[in-house]
N, C-alpha and C positions, 0 to 999 in steps of 0.2 A: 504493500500500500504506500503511495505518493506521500511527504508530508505534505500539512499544510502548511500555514503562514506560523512563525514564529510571534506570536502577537504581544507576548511582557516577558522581559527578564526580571527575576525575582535578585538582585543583588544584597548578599551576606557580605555589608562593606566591612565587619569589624567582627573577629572570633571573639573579641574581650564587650564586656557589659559592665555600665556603674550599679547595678542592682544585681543582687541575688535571688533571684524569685524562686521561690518555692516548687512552681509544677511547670518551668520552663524545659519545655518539651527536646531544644538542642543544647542547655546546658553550659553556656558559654564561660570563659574563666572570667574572674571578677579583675577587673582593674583596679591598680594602684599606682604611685607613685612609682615604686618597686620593681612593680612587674606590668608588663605588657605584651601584647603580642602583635606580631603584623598586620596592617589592614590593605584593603585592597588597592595594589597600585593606581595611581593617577591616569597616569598613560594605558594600560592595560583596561583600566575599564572604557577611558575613552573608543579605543580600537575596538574592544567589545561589542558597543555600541554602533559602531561603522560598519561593522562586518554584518548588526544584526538586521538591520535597516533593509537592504534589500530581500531581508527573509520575509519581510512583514513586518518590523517591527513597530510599534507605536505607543507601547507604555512602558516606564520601570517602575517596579516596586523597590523601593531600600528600606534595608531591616535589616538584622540581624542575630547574635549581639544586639548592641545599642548602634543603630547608625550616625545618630548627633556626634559619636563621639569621633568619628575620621576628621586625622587632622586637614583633610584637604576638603570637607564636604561642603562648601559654600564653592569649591570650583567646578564639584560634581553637580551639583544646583544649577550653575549658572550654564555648563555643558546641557545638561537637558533640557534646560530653557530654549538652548542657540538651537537644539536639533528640533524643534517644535513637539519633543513625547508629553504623554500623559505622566503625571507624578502620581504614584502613591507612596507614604510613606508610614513605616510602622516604629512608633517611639515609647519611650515611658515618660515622656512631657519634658523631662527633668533638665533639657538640655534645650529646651524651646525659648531661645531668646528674641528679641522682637527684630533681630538682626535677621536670625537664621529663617524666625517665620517669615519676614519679608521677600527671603530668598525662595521660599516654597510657594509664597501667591502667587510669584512672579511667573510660576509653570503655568505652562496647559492644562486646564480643568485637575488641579491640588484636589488632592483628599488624601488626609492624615487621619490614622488615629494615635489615640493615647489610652494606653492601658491604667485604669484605675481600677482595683481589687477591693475599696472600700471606702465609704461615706464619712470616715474619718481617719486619724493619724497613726493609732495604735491599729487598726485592722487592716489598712494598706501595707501596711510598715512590718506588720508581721509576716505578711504574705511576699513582700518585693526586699524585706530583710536590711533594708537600709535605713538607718535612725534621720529624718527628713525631709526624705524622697515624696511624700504627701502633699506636703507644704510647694515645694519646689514645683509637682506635678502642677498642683493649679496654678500655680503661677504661670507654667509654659500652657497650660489649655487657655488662660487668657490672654499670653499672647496672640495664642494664634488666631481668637475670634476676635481682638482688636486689629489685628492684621486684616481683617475681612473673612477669612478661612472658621467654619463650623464643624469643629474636630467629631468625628464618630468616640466617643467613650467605649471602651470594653473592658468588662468585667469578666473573671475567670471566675468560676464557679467554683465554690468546696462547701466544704461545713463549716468553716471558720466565718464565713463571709455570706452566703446564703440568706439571710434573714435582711441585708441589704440591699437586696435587689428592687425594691421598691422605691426606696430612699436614694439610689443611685439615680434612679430615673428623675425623682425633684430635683438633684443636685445638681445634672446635667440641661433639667430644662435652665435653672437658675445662670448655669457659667455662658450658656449660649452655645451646645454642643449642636450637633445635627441629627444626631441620630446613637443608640445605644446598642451595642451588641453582648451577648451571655455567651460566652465560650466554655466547654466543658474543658476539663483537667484531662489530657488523651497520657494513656499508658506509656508512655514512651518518656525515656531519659529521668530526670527530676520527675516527672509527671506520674513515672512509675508507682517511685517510692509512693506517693499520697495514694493511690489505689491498693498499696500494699496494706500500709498501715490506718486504711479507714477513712481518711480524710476527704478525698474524694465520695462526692454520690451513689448511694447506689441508683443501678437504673430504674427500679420503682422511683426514686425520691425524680430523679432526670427529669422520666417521660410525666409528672405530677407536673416539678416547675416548667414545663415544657407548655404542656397545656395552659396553663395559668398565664403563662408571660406572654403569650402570643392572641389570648384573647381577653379575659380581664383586665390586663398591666395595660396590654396594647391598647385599651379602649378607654385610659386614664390621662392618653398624651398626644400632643401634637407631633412628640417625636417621631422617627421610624424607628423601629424595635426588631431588632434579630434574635432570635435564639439557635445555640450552633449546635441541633440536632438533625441529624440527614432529612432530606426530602420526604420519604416516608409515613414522615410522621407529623407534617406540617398541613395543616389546611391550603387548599386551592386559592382562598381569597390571599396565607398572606404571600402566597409566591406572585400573585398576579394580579393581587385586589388593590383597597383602597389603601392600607396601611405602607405599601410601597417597601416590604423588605428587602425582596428580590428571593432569589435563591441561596445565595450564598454556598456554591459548591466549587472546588478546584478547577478552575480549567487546565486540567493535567496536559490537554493534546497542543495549548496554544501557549505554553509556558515553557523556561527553561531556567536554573538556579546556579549564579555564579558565588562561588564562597568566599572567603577573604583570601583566601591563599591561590584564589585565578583558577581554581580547578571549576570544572563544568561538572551539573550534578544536576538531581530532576527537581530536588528544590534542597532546603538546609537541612533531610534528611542525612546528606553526601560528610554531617560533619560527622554524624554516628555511624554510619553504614557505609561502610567504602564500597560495597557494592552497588551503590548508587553514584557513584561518579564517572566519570566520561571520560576523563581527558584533562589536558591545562589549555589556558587561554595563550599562554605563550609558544604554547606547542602545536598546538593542533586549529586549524581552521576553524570554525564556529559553525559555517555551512555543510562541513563535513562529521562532524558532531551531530548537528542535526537531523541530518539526513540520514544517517548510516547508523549511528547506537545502534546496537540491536535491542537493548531493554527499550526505545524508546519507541523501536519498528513495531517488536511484539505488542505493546499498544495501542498502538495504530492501528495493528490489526485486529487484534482481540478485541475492543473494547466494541462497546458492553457486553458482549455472547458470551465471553467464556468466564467471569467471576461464576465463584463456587459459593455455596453453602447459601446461607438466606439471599444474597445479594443475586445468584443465580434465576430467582423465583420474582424478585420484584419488580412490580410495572415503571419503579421509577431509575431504575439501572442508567437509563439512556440517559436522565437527567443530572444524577446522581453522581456517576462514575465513578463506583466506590466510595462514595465521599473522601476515601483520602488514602491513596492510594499509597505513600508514603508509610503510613501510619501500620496498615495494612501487612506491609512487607516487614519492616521493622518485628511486630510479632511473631509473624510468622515464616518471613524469606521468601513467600510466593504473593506475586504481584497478583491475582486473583484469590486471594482469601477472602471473606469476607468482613465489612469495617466491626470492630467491638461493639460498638453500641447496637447495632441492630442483630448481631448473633446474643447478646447476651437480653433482647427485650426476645428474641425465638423461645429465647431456653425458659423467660420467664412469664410467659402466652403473654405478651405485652405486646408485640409487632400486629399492625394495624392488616386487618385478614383482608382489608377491601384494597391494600395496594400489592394483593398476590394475583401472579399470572393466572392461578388456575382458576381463581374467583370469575375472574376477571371474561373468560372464557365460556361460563355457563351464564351467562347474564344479561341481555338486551345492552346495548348502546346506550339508550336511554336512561336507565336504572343503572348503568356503569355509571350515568355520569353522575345519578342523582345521591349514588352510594357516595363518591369519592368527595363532593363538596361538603357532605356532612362529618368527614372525616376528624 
């Protein structure tokens, strides 16, 4: 199968982080004075970028690590400015000065978020591990909506913090946010541990605030409201309705993940799993990366027919793509496993019976559809 357009690089500008968070899924080393590590060359990402451009390119993501913290990231700013891409960026605030957000309006259609774990200093602070990081956080979300920019808020979900998710949403209508999203605690790296030891939800408690945040919560705000549980198990209105969340699922086939150290990877899976890396940037062609991977070929051709287990059975596969196909491998080393969350609501009769194939099969058209909006 032919690829198609390469449409967003996901760039890892930085392996080191000013926070420690608790369920960060790649783990990054913590910065000091003391100690650091390399971020990603200047030059190397510009070429990056050159090469990606005639694949299709049109947006970058930067993230990390902390991406605020590359010391050259007001030059990477103003490079993606010059090439006309889309910016998104994923921060913990702390490094949002009215300098740097200035530099991010300055993009093609900006959209930043900022990770907030809690409505106050002691519950953020325990979660992102750095005595401050609260205080600092709002300060960088009001830069950036004095800058003109209405950061997305995201919350990581546990038991520690749970009980905030309502008061997360006042707090974010108050700083002048645009929108809030619920991200679960996924098993992987740190994010493990808290599933080991309890902290994490279980998935009765998930698919409970699931429900809850998507139509109660959702019906309390002008916000837009994400919650980050697969397709599945979302109502039709808020993938397409008035609430305006979107889907919110990987575009695995139009995406490619560069790390801080120039290596090609299918996103910052590649800093845990060296089986997900490709190549370097300084080495290898970008075009010929893309085209050739063979994990990235058998994607291209597999998807969606050949995931196993629940994921094999549901109507929403095509939409879905695993939800995270990263995540997925990391478990269990084969890219068609099926995602955790929806094998562990199978095991616990929790998976929603009206987004199965075989349902789906015995049932008029009509009464498909009338099933699935009641979902």
């Amino acid at each position: 199968m032919l690829s198609g357009p390469l449409k967003q690089i996901y760039f890892y500008l930085s392996a080191d982080c000013n926070l420690r968070c608790r369920h960060c899924w790649i783990a990054p080393s913590y910065r000091t004075e003391a100690r650091s590590h390399p971020a990603l060359d200047l030059e190397l990402f510009r070429s990056i970028i050159q090469q990606a451009k005639p694949l299709g390119l049109s947006g970058v993501k930067l993230t990390g690590g902390e991406p605020l913290l590359h010391p050259q990231i007001q030059e990477m700013l103003e490079f993606i400015r010059t090439e006309d891409l889309r910016l998104t960026v994923e921060t913990n605030g702390v490094l949002c000065t009215p300098e740097l957000t200035a530099k991010m309006a300055a993009c093609k259609n900006p959209f930043v978020s900022v990770s907030l774990d809690g409505t106050d200093a002691e519950t953020h602070e325990w979660v992102r591990g750095v005595p401050g990081c609260f205080d600092a956080a709002l300060g960088g979300i009001r830069n950036l909506v004095q800058t003109g920019l209405n950061p997305q808020l995201i919350m990581t979900i546990m038991r520690h913090n749970k009980d905030q998710m309502e008061a997360l949403v006042r707090l974010a209508e108050s700083l002048g946010a645009g929108s809030v999203k619920f991200n679960l605690v996924q098993p992987t790296a740190r994010g493990q541990r808290l599933h080991e030891s309890g902290e994490a939800l279980t998935i009765e408690e998930l698919v409970d605030l699931g429900r809850w945040a998507e139509t109660a919560l959702a019906d309390t705000t002008p916000l837009r409201l994400y919650y980050g549980h697969p397709p599945a198990f979302r109502p039709l209105g808020n993938m397409f309705g008035t609430h305006g969340n979107g889907c919110g699922v990987c575009g695995i086939l139009d995406i490619l993940g560069v790390l801080a150290d120039g290596s090609y990877a299918l996103c910052g899976i590649g800093e845990t799993v060296s089986d997900l890396v490709f190549g370097h940037a300084a080495t290898d062609h970008l075009a010929q990366v893309w085209n050739h991977t063979p994990v990235l070929r058998e994607l291209r051709e597999g998807l969606p027919h050949r995931f196993e287990g629940i994921c094999a059975g549901c109507v929403m596969k095509g939409r879905c793509l695993g939800s995270c196909i990263a995540q997925n491998y990391y478990r269990s080393r084969n890219i068609w496993a099926p995602f955790w969350f929806c094998e562990q609501a199978q095991e616990a009769g929790l998976f929603p019976k009206t987004r199965l194939e075989n349902l789906k099969s015995n049932v008029s058209q009509l009464a498909w559809n009338d099933l699935v909006e009641v979902v």
